[in-house]
N, C-alpha and C positions, 0 to 999 in steps of 0.2 A: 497472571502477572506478566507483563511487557518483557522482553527481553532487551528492549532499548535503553532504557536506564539503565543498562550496563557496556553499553556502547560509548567509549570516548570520544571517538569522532564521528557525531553525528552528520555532518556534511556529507563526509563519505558513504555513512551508510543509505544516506539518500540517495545517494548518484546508483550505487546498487539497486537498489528498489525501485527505483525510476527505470531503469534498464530492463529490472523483471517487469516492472508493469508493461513497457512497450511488447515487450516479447509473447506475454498474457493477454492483452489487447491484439496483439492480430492473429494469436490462437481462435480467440472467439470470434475473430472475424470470419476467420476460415469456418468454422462450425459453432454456428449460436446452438446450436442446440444441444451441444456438449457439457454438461452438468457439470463436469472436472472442469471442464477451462472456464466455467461461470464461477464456480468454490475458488479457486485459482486467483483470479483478478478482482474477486472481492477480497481474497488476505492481502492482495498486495496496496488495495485501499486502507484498509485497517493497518497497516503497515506502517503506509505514509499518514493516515492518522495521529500514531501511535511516535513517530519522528515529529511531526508538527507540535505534539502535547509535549514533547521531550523539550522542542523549541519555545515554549514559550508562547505557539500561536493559536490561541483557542479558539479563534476564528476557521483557519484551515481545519485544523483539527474536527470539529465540529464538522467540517463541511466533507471531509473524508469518508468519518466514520457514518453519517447520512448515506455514502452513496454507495458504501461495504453493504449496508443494510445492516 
């Protein structure tokens, strides 16, 4: 179960997750070959997933959870 539908403000918690994503994305930069920072920045996909479905946009959402794998 999501833990987002118990988030009020979802706005917010995207600017969050957006912030870990940037910070996961250049872990991996630094070491693609790092397994942990690959696990890492696929939750933070499913994540924002997971805020898009909260939203309303099944589009993104969709498009998230696609690239979480």
């Amino acid at each position: 179960m999501s833990w987002f539908p118990m988030i009020i403000d979802t706005p917010t918690a995207r600017v969050w997750v957006e912030r870990g994503l940037k910070m996961r994305e250049s872990l991996v930069d630094t070491d693609p070959s790092n397994i942990e920072f690959q696990y890492n920045l696929a939750v933070s996909w499913e994540q924002l997933g997971e805020l898009a479905q909260a939203a309303g946009d099944t589009a993104a959402a969709c498009a998230w959870f696609e690239r979480a794998g």
